[in-house]
N, C-alpha and C positions, 0 to 999 in steps of 0.2 A: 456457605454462601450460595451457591449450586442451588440447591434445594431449596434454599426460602421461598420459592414461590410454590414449591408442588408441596412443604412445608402447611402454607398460609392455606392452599388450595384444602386439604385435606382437614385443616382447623376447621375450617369456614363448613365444609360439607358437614366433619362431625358435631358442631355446632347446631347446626342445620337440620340434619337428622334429628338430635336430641329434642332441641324447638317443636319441629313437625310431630313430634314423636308427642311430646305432651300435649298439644293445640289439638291436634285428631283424636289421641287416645282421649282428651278431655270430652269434645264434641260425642262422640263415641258414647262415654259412660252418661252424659246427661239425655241423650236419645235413647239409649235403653233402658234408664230411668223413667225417662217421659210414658214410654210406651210399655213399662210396669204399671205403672200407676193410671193409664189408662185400661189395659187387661184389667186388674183389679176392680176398676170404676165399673168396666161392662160385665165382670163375675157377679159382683151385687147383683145388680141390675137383672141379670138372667137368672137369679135365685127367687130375687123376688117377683117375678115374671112366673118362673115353674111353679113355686108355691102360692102364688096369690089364689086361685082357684077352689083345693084341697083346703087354705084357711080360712074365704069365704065360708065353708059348708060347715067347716066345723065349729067355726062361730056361731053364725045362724045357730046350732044346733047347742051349742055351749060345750063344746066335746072338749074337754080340759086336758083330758090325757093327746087324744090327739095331736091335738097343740104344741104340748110340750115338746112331744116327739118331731113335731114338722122344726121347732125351735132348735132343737141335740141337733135335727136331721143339718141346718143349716150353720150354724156355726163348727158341726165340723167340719165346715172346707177350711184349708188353708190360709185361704186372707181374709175370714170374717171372726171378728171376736167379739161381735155382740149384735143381740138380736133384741127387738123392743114391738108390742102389738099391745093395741089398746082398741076397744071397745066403743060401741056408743053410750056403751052404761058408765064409762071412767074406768074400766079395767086395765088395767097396764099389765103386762106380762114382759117378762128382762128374760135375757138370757146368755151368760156369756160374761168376759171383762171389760166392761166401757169406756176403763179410764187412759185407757193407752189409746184409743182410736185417733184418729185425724179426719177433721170436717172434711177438709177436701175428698175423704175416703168413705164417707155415709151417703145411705142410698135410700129414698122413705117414698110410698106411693100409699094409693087406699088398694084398701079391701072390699071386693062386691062378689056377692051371694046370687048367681045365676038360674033363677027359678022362673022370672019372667022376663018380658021385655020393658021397660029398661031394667036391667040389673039392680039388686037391690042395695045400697051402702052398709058395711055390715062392720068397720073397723077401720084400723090404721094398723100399717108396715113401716120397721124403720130398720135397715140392717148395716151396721159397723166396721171399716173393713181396717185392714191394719201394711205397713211397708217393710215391715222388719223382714220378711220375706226375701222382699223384693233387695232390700241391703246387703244381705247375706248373698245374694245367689250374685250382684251385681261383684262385689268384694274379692267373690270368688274368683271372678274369670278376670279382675282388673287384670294380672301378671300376664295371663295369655295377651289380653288383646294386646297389654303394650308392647311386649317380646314382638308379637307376629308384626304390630307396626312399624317397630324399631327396624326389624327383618325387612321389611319391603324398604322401606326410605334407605336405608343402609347400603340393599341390593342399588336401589337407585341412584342412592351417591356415588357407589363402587363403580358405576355404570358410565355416569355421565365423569367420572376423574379418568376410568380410563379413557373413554372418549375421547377426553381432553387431552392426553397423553400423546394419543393416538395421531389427533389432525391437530396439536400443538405443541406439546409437550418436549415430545424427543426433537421437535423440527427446533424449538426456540434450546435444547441444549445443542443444537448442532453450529445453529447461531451463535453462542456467546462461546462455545469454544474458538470458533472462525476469528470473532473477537481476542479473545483474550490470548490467543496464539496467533495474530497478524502480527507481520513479518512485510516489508516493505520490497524486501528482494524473494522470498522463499512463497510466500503466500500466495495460492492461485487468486484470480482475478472472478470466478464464479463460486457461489456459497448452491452446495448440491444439496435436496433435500430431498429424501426417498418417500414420494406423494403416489399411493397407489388406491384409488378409488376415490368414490363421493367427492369429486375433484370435477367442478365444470366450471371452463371459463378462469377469469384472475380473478382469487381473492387477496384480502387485508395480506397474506402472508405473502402472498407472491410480491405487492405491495411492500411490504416491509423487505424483504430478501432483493428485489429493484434499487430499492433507497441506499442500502446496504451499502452495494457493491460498485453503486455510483460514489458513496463515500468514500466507500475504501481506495478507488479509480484517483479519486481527489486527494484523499490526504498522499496517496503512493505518487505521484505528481509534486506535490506539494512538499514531502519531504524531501523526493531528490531533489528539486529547485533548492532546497533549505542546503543540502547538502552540500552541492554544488555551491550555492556562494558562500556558505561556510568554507569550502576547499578554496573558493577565490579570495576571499577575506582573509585565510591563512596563506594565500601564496603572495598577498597585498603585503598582510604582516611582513613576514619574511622579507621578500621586497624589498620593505621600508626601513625594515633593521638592516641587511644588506647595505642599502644605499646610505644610509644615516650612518653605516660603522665605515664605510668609506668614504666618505666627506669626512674633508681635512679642517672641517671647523665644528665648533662646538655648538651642537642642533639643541635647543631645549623646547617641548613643547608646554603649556599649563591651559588648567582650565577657567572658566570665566571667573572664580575663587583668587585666582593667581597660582594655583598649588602647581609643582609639576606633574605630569602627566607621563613624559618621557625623556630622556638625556640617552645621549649617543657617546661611545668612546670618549671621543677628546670631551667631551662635558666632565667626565669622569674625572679625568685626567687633568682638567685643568682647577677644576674643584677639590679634586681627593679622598671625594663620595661617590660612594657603590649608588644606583638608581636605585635597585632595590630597599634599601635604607632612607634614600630621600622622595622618595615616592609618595606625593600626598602632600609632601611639604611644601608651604609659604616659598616665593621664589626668593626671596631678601634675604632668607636665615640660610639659604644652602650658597647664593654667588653671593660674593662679599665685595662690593666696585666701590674702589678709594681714586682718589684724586693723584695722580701720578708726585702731583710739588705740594699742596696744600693739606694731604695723606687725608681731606675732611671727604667724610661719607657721599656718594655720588647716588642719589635717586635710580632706580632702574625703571625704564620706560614701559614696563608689565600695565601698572596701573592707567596711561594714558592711553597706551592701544587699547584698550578693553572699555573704558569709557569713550572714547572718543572715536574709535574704529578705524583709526590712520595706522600708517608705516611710523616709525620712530626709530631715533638714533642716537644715541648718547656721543658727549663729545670727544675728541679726540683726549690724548693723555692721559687716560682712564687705565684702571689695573684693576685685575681681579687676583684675590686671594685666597690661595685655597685654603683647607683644615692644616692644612702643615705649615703655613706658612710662609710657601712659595708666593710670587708677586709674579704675574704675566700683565705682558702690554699687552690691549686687546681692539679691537676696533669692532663694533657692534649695530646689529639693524635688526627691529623687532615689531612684526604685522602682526595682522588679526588673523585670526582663521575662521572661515566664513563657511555656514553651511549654505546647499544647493538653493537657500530660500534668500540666504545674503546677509544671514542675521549671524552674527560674532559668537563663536562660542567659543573662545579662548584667546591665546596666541603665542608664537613662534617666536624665537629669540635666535639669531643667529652670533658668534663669537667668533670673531677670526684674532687667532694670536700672532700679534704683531709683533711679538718680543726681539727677533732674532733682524726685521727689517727696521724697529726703533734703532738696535745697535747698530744696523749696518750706514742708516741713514745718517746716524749722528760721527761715524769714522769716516762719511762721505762730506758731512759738513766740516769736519775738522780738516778733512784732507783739502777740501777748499778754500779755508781760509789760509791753512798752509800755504797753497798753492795762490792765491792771493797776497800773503806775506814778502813769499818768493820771486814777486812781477814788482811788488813795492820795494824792492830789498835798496834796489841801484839807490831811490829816494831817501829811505830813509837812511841809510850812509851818509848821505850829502847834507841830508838835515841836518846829522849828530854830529860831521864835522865842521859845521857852521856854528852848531852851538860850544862843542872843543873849542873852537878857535877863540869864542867869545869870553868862554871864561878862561881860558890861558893866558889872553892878552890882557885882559883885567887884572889876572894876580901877578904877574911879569909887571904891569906900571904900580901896583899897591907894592913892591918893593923899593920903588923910590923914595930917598928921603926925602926931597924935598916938594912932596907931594899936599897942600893944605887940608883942613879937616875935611872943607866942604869934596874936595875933588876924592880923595880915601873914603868918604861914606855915597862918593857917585858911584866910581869903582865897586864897591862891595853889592850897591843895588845891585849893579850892572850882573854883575856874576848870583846874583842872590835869582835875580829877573830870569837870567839865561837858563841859570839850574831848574828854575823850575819850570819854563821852557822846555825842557827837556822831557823833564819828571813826568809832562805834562804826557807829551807823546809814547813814551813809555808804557805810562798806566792805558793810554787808548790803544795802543798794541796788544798789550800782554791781556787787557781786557778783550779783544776784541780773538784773540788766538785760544783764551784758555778753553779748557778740555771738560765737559761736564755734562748733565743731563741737563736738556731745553727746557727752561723755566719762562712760563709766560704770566704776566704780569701787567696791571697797567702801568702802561707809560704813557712820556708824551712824545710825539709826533718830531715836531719842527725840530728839538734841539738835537733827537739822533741823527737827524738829516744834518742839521748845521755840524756838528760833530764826524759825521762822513766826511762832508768838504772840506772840515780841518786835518783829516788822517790825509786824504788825495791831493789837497793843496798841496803838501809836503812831500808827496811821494812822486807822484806822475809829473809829464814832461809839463816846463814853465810854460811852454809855448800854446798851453792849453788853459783856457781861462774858463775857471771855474765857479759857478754862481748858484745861490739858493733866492730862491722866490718865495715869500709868503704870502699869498693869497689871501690867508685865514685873517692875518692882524692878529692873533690873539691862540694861547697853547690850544691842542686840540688832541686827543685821548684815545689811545686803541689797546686792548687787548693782544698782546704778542711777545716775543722771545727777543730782547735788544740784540743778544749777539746772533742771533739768527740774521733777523730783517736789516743789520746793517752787514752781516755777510754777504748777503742779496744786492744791499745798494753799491755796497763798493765794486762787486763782480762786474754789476751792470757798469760802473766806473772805468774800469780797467779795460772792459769791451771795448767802451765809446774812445779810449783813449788809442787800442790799438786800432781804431775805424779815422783816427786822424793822427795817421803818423808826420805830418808836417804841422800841425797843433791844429785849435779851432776853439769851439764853446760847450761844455757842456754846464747841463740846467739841470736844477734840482727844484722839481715846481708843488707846492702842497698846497691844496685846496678841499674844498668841501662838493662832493657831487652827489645827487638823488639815483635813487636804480631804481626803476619802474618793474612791475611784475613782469612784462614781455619784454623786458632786455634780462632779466633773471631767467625763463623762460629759456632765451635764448641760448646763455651764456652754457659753454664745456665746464663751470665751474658751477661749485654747488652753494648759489646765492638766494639770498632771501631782499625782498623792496624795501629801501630804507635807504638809510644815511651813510654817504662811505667817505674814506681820509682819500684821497687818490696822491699819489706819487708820480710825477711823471719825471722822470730822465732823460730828457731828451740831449741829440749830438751832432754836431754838423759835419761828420763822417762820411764816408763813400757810401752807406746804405747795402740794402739787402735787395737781392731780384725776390720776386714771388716764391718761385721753387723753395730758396732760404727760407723764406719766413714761415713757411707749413712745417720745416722740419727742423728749425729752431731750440726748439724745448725739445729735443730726441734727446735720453743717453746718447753718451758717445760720440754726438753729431759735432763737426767743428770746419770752420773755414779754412781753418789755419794750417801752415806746413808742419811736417811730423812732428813731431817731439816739443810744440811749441804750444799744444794745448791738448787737454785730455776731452774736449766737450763735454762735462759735466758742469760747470758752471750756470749755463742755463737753465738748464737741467735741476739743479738743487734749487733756484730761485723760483722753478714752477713748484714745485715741493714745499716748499715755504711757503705760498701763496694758499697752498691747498689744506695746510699744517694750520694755517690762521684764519679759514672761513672767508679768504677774498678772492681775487683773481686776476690774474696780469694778461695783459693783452700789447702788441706790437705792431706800429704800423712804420712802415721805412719806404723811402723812394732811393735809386739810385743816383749818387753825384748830389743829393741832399741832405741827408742824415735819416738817421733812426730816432722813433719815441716810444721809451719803453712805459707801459702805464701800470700801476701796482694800485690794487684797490683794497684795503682795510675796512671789516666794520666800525663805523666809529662808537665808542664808548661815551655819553654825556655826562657822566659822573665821575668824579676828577679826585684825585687817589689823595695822596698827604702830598703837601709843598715841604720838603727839606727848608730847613734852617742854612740860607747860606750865609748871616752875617759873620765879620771877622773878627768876634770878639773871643778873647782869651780867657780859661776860667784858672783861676789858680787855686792852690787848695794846701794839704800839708800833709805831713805825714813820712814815712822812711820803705825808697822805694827801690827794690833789687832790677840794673839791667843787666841783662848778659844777652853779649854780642860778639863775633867774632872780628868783624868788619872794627879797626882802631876809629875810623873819623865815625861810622853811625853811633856808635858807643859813645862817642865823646860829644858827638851832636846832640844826642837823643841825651843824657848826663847832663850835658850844659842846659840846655832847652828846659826841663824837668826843674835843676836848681831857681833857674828866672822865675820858672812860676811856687816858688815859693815848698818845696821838696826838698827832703834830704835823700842823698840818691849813694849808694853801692853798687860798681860797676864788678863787672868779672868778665874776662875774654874765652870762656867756653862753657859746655853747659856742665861738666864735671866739675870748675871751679866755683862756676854758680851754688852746685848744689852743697859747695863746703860751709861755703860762707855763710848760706841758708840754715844749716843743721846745727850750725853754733848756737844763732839765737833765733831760732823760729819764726815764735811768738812776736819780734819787735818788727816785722816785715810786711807793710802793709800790701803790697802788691810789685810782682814780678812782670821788670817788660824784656822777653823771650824773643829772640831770633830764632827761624824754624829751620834752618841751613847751618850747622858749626860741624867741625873739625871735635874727636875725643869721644864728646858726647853730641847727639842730634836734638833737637828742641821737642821732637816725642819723646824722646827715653828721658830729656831733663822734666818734661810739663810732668809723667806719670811718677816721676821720681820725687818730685817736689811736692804731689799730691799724697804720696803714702807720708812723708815727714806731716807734713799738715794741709789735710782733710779741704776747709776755708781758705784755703792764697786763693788773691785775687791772681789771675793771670791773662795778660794781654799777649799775642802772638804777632809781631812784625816780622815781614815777610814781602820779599820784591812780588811774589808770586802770590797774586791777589783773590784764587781759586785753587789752590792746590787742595787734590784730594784728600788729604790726610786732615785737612782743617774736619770735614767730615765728622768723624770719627771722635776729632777732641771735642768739638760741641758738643756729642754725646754723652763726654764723659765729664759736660761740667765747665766748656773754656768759657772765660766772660768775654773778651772780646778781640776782635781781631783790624789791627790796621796797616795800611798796604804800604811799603817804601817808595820812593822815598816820603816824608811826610813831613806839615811845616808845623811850626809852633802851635799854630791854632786848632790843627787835625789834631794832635798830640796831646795838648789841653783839656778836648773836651771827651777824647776818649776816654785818659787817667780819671778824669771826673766823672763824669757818665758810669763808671765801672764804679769808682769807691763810694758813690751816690746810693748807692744799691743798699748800702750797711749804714752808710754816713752821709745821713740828707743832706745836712748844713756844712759840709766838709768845704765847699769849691763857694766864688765869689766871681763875678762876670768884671771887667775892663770895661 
């Protein structure tokens, strides 16, 4: 590679050479030709000149020998081969071989006979000349002239290559060494060439060798800049890994594709996938975000920031799953990532795992409602011994004989009325207490509120009169957690009640109000313009100074003397607020009351309306109860036979499962208490399922969310209804369940 050009150079010269070499020797041999055959033309010529004279005389004379001899005389020169003289008498004389000659080689003039003035005419001359001579002698010396021309062009190529060696040559291998050996650190900054003579002034090389070293100036620049933000580009890297492996949430970046790009630790970790593995991949196939209660697929907001170039946020209650399994709560915000020109070329996903504040949140809302149970306790004592008393006194006069039908079936309402009075408040306690993960749903509005003032009517002091205002006329529909947002209302209940320890009014007011973009704008909550349910609680209490009302919503913050509140109550209510996309706001004056204001997005589209008619459905069939409790047994047995059942009791779940195992087969469905003595209503439900596969099984239970209910829907239960419960709950359940196999089985009253 070196060499191809002194290679090319040296082609080209012998090339060169060779060309010249023919082109000249060529010119060469037809000029010495030319000037053969002119020699030749002027030999004639001067033959016939010397003899014209001599054959004059001898003519005149008719000297025949003469003749002859002047004929021999002339054709034996070299380049004549025939001689011809003719007479004025017609004599012709030849001499020599004619037939080879060449016209262009013949020479003819007359003959005159010198004896007076003018001369006398006395014949014709004609003489013949020939090349073959001239072929042969040219033939000969062809090899010299071309050798000696070859020789000179050759000396001249040799001449002008080293020339060229000389004042270029070694200069341009000094160059591309300099080249092919640049070195960015090692490389000197001048290319030296050793120029000694025939050097005036700058030429082309100096020229070139200028250029050079201004290049090499430049790229030696250009690569340390390269360098350099290479080295900053890897200290950015670094950096960013750094930073990314120390943030405590889950960074994912993707590119405008959606594919990722990069995941940081807890990405990993909350996924179950190595980056290196999901590198390039689709964002949806590597995070898997379920619905926390509905477990139905949650969109990821990848797709929306990248078209549409906003912030995005997925809702709360959301869970991601990794490859193993695992389910984390997560709360999530996910931008565009904008080059210096503003134009999207991917985006950021942020993940924070909220798993460990879901739980802590939900044992702080339990602890409040506790702690709320605990302020109602005095109440609800008083309520249950007003209902005790009702129906004591009732079955105390149903022992009279002489009591008539009508007054004995008053009596029985009476107590039938109370009990479920009771029942009533019970189910809105143990509803309103139980223990579980926040499921939001639509509801309606008004009747939780109306259902609030039913639990605080009963509980808090009488001297406090208690009212619900409907605004609306008509149900109206939100998005949220009942037992949350009536944790909330009753909290704010309990406040307004200890703000008027000598009684007063508190108001439970629902209405419909607009939010404009600059009060959204505004607001410490994260609102959008639109439609909201508003709540307001207001109380004609002592009120709050200023100072109180900024620090209201603090943990731990409380007016109260020690041990008589933990200040978390308001506290979980702004929680709630923020858990449901609304936002509560407080205004209070002192010596006037407080108004608390709870705002809901409202929902326009309105869920299923429950079937509340009272009608009973009876049906047929042989159906297993086992119960511990003698009167639920015998109630839930009686109740079953009226609607037209044949019914086998048992008082625990070990005799249950005897009586079961005799005849299987003839047992259309088991109604299970989850609470017994022997055997428990799990160990009887899985027990009765290994005997047969198909029992129908219903689970009664005072406890209307126990955990373990869980676990048997899993495993199969059909259905479950809460204690205590009246003929028509009861009815439509057994129906509703044996419907499932046996459509026509039940008949409506």
């Amino acid at each position: 590679m070196r060499n191809r050009l002194q290679f090319k150079l040296v082609l080209l010269l012998s090339l060169f050479s060779i060309f010249s070499t023919v082109i000249v020797s060529g010119i060469e041999i037809r000029n010495r030709y030319v000037r053969g055959l002119d020699d030749i033309q002027a030999e004639l010529q001067n033959l016939m000149e010397t003899h014209g004279a001599t054959l004059g005389q001898n003519l005149w004379r008719f000297d025949e020998p003469s003749i002859q001899l002047q004929m021999e005389s002339m054709a034996n020169s070299p380049s004549v081969v025939g001689v011809k003289i003719s007479d004025l008498r017609g004599g012709i004389r030849t001499y020599g071989d004619r037939e080879d000659h060449v016209d262009e080689l013949s020479v003819s003039g007359n003959i005159y006979h010198v004896y007076q003035d003018p001369p006398v005419h006395v014949g014709d001359i004609a003489l013949f000349g020939t090349e073959e001579s001239l072929r042969k002698t040219i033939l000969r010396d062809i090899p010299g002239m071309v050798i000696g021309e070859l020789g000179r062009t050759i000396t001249l190529a040799v001449f002008f290559l080293g020339l060229f060696y000389v004042l270029f040559g070694k200069h341009m291998r000094t160059i591309m060494e300099y080249v092919e050996t640049f070195d960015v650190e090692n490389s000197p900054a001048k290319i030296v060439l050793k120029r000694n003579g025939f050097r005036r002034g700058t030429d082309e090389l100096d020229r070139l060798v200028d250029a050079l070293e201004k290049m090499a100036s430049r790229i030696k620049h250009d690569l340390l800049m390269q360098k350099q933000a290479e080295q900053e580009i890897q200290q950015r890297e670094e950096d960013l890994r750094v930073t990314l492996a120390s943030i405590g949430d889950a960074v994912v970046t993707t590119d405008m594709a959606g594919c990722i790009t990069r995941m940081n630790p807890v990405a990993e970790r909350l996924t179950g996938e190595s980056f290196k593995e999901v590198e390039g991949t689709p964002f949806d196939e590597v995070f898997h975000l379920i619905h926390a209660h509905t477990r139905e697929r949650v969109v990821s907001p990848i797709d929306t920031v990248i078209s549409q170039g906003k912030t995005q946020s997925i809702e709360r209650n959301v869970l991601i799953v990794s490859r193993h399994g695992q389910e984390y709560h997560i709360g999530d915000s996910a931008a565009p990532i904008r080059a210096a020109s503003g134009e999207v070329m991917g985006a950021v996903v942020v993940f924070h795992d909220m798993s460990e504040e879901v739980a802590l949140q939900e044992k702080l809302n339990q602890s409040q409602k506790m702690d709320a149970l605990g302020q109602l306790s005095g109440g609800i004592a008083h309520d249950f011994n007003n209902i005790l008393g009702g129906i004591l006194g009732a079955a105390e006069l149903l022992t009279s004989e002489d009591l008539s039908r009508e007054e004995r079936e008053n009596y029985a309402e009476l107590i039938r009325t109370t009990a479920d009075r009771g029942a009533g408040l019970t189910r809105k306690l143990l509803s309103f207490s139980r223990k579980g993960d926040a499921e939001k749903r639509q509801m309606e509005v008004v009747s939780l509120v109306e259902e609030t003032e039913e639990i605080l009517e009963r509980t808090l002091d009488k001297s406090i009169d208690i009212t619900v205002q409907n605004t609306i006329g008509s149900s109206v529909y939100i998005n949220g957690d009942e037992t949350l947002l009536q944790n909330a209302l009753i909290n704010l209940g309990i406040n307004a009640s200890h703000a008027m320890p000598r009684g007063g009014a508190l108001q439970y007011r629902v209405s419909i109000v607009s939010l404009d973009a600059a009060y959204c704008e505004k607001s410490t909550f994260s609102l959008s313009p639109g439609e909201y349910v508003e709540i307001a609680v207001r109380d004609t209490g002592c009120g709050m100074s200023s100072a109180v009302q900024q620090r209201i919503f603090e943990p731990f913050f409380t007016t109260k003397e020690m041990g008589k509140g933990t200040g978390l109550g308001l506290s979980a209510v702004y929680g709630a607020m923020q858990d449901h996309g609304g936002a509560v706001t407080v205004y209070s004056e002192e010596g006037v009351g407080t108004v608390f204001r709870l705002y809901f997005p409202r929902v326009l589209l309105t869920g299923e309306v429950r079937d509340t008619s009272e009608k009973v459905v009876h049906g047929a069939g042989l159906l297993l109860v086992i119960d511990d409790d003698e009167i639920m047994r015998y109630t839930a047995t009686a109740m079953l036979e009226s609607l037209g059942y044949e019914v086998v009791s048992a008082q625990n779940g070990l005799e249950g499962l005897q009586l079961f195992q005799r005849e299987p087969e003839t047992f259309d469905l088991v109604l299970l208490d989850m609470i017994m003595p022997v055997m428990g209503g799990r160990d009887t439900f899985e027990r009765l399922r290994r005997v047969r596969q198909d029992i129908k099984i219903i689970i009664s239970s005072g406890f209307s969310r126990d955990e373990a209910l869980q676990s048997l829907y899993l495993q199969g239960l059909d259905g479950f209804i809460s204690k205590p419960f009246n003929r028509v709950e009861l009815s439509r359940m057994v129906a509703a369940v044996l419907q499932r196999t046996m459509p026509n089985s039940g008949r409506n009253d």
